[in-house]
PDB file of N, CA, C, O and CB in Angstrom:
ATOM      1  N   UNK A   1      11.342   5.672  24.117  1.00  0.00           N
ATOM      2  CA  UNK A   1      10.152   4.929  23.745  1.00  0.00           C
ATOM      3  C   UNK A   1      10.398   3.443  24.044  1.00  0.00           C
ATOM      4  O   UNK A   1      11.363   2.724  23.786  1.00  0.00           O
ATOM      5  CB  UNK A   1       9.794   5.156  22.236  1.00  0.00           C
ATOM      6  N   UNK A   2       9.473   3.251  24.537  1.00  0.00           N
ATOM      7  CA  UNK A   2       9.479   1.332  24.605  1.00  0.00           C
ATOM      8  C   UNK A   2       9.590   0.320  23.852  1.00  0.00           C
ATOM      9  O   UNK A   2       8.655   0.411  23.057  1.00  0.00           O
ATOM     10  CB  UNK A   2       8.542   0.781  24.930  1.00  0.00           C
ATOM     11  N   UNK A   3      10.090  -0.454  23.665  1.00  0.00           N
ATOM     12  CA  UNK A   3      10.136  -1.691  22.456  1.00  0.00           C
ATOM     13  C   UNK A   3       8.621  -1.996  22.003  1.00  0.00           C
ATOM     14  O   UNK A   3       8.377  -2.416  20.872  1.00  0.00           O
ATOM     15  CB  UNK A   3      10.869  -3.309  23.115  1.00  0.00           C
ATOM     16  N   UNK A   4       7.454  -1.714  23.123  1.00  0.00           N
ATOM     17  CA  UNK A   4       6.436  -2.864  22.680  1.00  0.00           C
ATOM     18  C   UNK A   4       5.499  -1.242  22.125  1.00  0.00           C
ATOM     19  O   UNK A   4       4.470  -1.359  21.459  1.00  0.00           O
ATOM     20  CB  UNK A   4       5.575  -4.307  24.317  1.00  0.00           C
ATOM     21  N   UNK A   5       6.060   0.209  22.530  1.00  0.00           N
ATOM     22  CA  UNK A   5       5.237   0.995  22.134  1.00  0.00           C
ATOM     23  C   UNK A   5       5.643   0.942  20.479  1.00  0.00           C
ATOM     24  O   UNK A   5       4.712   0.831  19.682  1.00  0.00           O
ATOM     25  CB  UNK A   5       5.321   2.358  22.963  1.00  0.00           C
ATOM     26  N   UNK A   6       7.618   1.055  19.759  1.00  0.00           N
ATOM     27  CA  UNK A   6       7.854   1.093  18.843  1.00  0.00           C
ATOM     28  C   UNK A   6       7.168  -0.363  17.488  1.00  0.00           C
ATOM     29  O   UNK A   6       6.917  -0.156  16.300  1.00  0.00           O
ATOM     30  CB  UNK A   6       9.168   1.349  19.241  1.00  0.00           C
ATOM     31  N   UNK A   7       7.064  -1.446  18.095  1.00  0.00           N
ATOM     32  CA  UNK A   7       6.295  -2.734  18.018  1.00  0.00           C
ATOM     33  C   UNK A   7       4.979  -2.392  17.100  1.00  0.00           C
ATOM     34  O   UNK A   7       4.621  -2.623  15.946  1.00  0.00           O
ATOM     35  CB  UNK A   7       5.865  -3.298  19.611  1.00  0.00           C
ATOM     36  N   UNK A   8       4.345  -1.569  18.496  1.00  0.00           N
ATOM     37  CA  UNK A   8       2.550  -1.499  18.172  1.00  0.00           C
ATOM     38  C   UNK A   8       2.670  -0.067  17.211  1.00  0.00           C
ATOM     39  O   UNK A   8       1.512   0.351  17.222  1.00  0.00           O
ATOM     40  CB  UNK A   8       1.235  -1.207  20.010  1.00  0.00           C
ATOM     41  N   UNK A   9       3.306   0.673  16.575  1.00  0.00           N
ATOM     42  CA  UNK A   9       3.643   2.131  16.235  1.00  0.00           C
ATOM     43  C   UNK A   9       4.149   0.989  14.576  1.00  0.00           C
ATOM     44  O   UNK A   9       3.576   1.215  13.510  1.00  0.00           O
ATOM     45  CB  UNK A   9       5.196   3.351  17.593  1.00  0.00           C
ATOM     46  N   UNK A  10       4.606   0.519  14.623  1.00  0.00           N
ATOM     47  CA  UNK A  10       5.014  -0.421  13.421  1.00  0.00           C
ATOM     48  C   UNK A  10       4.219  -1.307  12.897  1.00  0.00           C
ATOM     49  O   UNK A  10       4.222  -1.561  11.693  1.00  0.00           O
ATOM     50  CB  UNK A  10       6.010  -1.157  13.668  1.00  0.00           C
ATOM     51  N   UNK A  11       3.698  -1.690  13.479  1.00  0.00           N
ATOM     52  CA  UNK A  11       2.534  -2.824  13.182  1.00  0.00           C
ATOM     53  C   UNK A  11       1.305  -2.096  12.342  1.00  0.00           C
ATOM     54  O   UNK A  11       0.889  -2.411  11.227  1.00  0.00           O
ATOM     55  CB  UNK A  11       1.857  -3.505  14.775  1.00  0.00           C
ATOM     56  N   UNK A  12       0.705  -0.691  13.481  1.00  0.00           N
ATOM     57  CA  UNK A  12       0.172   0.017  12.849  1.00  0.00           C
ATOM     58  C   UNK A  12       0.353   0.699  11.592  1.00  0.00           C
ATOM     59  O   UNK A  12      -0.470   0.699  10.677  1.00  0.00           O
ATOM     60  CB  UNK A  12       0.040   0.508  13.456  1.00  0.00           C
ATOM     61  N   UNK A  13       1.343   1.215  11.592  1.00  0.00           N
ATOM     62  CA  UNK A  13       1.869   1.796  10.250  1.00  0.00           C
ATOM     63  C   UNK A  13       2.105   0.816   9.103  1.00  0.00           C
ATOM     64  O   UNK A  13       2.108   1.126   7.911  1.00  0.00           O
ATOM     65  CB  UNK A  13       3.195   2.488  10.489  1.00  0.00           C
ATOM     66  N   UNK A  14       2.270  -0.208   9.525  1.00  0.00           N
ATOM     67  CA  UNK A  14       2.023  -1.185   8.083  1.00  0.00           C
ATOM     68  C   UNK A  14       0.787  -1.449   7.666  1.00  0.00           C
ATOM     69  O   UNK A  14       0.497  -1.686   6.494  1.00  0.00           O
ATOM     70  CB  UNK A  14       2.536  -2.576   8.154  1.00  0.00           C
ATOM     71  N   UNK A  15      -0.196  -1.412   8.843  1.00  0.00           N
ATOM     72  CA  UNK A  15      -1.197  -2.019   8.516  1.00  0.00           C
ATOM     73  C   UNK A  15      -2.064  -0.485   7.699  1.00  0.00           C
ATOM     74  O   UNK A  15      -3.014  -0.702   6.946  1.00  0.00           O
ATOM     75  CB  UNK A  15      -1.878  -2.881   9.973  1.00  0.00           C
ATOM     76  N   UNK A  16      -1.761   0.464   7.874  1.00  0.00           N
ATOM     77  CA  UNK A  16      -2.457   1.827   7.390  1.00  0.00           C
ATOM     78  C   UNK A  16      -1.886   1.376   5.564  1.00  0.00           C
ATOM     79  O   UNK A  16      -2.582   1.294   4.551  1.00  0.00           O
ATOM     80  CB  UNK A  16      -1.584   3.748   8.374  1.00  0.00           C
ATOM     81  N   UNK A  17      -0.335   1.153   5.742  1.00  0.00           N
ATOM     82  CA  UNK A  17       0.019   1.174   3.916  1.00  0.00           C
ATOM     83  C   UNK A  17      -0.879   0.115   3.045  1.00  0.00           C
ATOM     84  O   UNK A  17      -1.337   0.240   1.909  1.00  0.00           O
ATOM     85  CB  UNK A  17       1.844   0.624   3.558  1.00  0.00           C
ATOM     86  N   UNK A  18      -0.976  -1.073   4.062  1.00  0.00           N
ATOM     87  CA  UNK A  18      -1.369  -2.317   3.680  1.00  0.00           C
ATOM     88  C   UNK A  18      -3.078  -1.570   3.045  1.00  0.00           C
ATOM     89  O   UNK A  18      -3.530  -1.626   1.901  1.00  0.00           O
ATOM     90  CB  UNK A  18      -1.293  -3.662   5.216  1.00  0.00           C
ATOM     91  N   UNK A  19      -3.626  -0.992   4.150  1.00  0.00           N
ATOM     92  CA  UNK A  19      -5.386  -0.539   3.705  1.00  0.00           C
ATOM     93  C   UNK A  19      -5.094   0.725   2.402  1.00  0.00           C
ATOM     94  O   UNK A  19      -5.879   0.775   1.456  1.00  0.00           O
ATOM     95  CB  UNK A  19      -6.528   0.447   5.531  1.00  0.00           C
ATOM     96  N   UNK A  20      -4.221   1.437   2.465  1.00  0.00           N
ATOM     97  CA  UNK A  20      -4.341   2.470   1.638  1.00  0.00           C
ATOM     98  C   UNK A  20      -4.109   1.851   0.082  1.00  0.00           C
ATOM     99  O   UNK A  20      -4.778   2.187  -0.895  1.00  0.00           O
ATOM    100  CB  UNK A  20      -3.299   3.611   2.106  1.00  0.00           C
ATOM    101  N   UNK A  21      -2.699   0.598   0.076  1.00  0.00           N
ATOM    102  CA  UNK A  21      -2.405  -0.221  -1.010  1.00  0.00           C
ATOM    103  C   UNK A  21      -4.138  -1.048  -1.746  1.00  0.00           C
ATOM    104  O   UNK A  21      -4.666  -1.132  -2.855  1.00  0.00           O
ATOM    105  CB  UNK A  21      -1.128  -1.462  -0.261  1.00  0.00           C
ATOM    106  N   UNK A  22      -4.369  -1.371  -0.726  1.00  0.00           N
ATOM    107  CA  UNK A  22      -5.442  -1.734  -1.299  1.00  0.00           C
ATOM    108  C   UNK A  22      -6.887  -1.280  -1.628  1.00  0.00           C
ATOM    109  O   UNK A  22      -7.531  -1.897  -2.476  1.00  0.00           O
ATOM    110  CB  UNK A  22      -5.492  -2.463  -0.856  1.00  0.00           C
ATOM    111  N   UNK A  23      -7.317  -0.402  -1.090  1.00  0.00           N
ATOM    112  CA  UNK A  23      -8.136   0.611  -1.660  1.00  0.00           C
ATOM    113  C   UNK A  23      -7.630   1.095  -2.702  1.00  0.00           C
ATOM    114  O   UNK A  23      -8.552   1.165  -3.515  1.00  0.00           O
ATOM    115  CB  UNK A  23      -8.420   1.589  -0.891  1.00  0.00           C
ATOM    116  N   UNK A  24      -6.778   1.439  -3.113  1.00  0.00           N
ATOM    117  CA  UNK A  24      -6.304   1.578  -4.395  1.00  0.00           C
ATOM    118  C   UNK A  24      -6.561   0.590  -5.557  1.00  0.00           C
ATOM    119  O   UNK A  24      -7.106   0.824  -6.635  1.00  0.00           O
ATOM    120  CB  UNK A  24      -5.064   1.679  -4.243  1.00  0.00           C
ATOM    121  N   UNK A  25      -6.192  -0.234  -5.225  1.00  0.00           N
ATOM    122  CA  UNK A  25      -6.744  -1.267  -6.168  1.00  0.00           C
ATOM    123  C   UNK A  25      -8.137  -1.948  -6.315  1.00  0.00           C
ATOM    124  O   UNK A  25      -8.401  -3.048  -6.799  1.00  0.00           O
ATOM    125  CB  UNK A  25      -6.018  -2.205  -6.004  1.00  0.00           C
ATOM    126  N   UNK A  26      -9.225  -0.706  -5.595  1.00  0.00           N
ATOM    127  CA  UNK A  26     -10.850  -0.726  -5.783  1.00  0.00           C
ATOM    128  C   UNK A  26     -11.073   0.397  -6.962  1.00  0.00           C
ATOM    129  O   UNK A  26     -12.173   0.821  -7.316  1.00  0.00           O
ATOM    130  CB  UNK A  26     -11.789  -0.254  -4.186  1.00  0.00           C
ATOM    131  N   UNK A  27      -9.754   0.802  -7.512  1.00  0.00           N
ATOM    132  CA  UNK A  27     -10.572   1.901  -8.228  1.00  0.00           C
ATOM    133  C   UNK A  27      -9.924   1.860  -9.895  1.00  0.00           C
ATOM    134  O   UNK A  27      -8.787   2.187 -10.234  1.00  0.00           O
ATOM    135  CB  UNK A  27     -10.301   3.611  -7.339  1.00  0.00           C
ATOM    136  N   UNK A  28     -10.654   1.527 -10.471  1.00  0.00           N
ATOM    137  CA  UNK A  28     -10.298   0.522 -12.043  1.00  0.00           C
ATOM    138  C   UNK A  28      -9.201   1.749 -12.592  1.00  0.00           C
ATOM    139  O   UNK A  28      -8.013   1.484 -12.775  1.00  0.00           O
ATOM    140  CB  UNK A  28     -12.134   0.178 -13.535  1.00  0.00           C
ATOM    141  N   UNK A  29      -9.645   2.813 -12.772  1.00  0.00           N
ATOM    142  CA  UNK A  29      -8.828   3.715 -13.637  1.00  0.00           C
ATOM    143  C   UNK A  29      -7.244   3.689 -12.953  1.00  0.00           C
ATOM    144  O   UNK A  29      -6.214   3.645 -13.626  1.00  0.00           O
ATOM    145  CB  UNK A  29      -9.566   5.364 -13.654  1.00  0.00           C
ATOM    146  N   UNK A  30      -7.298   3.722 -11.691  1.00  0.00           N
ATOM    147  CA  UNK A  30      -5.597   3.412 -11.294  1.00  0.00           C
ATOM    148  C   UNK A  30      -5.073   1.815 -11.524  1.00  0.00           C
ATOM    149  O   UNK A  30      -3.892   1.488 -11.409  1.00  0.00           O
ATOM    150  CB  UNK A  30      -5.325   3.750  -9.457  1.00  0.00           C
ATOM    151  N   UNK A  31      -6.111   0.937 -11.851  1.00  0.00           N
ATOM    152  CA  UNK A  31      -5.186  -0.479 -12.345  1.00  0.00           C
ATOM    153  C   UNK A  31      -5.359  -0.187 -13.639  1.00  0.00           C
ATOM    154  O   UNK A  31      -4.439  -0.836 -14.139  1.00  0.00           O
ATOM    155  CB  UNK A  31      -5.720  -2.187 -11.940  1.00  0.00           C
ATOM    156  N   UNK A  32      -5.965   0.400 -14.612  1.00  0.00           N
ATOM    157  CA  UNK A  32      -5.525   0.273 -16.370  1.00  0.00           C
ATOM    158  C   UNK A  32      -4.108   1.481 -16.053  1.00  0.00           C
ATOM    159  O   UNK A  32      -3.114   1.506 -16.778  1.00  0.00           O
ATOM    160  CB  UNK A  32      -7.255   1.079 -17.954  1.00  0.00           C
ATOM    161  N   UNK A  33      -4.274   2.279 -15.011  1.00  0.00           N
ATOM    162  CA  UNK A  33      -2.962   3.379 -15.547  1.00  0.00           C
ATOM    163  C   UNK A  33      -1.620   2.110 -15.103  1.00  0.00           C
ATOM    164  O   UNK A  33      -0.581   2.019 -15.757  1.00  0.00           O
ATOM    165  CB  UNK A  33      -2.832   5.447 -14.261  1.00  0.00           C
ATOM    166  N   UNK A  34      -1.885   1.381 -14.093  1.00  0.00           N
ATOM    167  CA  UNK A  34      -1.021   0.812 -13.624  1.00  0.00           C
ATOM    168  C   UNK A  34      -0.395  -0.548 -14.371  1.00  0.00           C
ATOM    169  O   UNK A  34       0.654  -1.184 -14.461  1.00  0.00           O
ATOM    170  CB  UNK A  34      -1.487   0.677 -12.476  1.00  0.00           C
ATOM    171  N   UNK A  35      -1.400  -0.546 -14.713  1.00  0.00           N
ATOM    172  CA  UNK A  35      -1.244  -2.133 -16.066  1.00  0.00           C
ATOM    173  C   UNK A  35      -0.671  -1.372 -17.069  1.00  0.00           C
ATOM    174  O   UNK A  35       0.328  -1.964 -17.477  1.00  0.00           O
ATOM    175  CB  UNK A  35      -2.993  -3.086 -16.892  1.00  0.00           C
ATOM    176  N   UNK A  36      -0.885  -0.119 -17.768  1.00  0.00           N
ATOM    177  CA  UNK A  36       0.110   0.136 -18.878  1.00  0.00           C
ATOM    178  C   UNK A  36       1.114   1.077 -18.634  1.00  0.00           C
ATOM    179  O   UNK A  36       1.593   1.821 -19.489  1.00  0.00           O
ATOM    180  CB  UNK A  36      -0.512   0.563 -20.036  1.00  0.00           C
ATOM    181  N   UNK A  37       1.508   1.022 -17.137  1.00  0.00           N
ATOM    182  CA  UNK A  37       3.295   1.586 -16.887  1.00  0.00           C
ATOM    183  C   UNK A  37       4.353   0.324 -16.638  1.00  0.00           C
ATOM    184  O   UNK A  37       5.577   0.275 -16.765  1.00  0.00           O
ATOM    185  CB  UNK A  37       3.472   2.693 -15.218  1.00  0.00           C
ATOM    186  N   UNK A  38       3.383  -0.669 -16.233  1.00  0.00           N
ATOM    187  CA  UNK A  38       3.664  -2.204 -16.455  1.00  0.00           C
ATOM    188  C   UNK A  38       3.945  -2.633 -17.761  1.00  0.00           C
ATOM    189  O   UNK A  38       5.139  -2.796 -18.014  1.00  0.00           O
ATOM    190  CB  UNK A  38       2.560  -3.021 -16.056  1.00  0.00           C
ATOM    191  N   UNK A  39       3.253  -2.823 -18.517  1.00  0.00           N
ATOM    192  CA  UNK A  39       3.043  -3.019 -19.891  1.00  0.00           C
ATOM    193  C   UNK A  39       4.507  -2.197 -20.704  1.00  0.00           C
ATOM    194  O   UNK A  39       5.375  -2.728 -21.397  1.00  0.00           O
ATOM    195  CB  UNK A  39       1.381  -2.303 -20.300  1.00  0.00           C
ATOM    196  N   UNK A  40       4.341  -0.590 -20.259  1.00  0.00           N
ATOM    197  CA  UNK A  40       5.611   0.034 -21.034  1.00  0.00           C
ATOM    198  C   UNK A  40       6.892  -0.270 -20.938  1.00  0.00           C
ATOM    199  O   UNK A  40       7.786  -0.042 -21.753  1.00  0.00           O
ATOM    200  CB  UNK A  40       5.741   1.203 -20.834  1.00  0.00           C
ATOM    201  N   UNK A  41       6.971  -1.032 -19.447  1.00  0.00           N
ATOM    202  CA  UNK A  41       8.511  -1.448 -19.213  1.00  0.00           C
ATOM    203  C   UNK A  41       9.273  -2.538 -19.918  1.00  0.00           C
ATOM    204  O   UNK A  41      10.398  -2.994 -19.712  1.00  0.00           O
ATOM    205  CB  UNK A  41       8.654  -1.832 -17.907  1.00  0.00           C
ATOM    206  N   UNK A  42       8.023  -2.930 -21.119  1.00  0.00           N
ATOM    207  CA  UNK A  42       8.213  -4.399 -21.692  1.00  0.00           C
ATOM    208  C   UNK A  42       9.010  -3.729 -23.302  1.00  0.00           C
ATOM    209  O   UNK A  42       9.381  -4.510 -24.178  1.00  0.00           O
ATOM    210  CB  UNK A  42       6.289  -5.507 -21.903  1.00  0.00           C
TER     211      UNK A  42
END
């Protein structure tokens, strides 16, 4: 594989975690679950 194919194959794949990370955080019931596994570590 090519440097600039492994490059654009990386770039992409971050950018898929980056959209999936944040759609996640459009949907309230996964930030209160996420705020109090946060919260429990205290």
């Amino acid at each position: 594989m090519k440097p600039h194919t492994k490059r654009l194959l990386a770039w992409v794949s971050a950018s898929i975690a980056l959209l999936l990370v944040f759609a996640l955080y459009t949907r309230p019931d996964f930030m209160v679950t996420l705020s109090q596994q946060v919260w429990a570590c205290f």
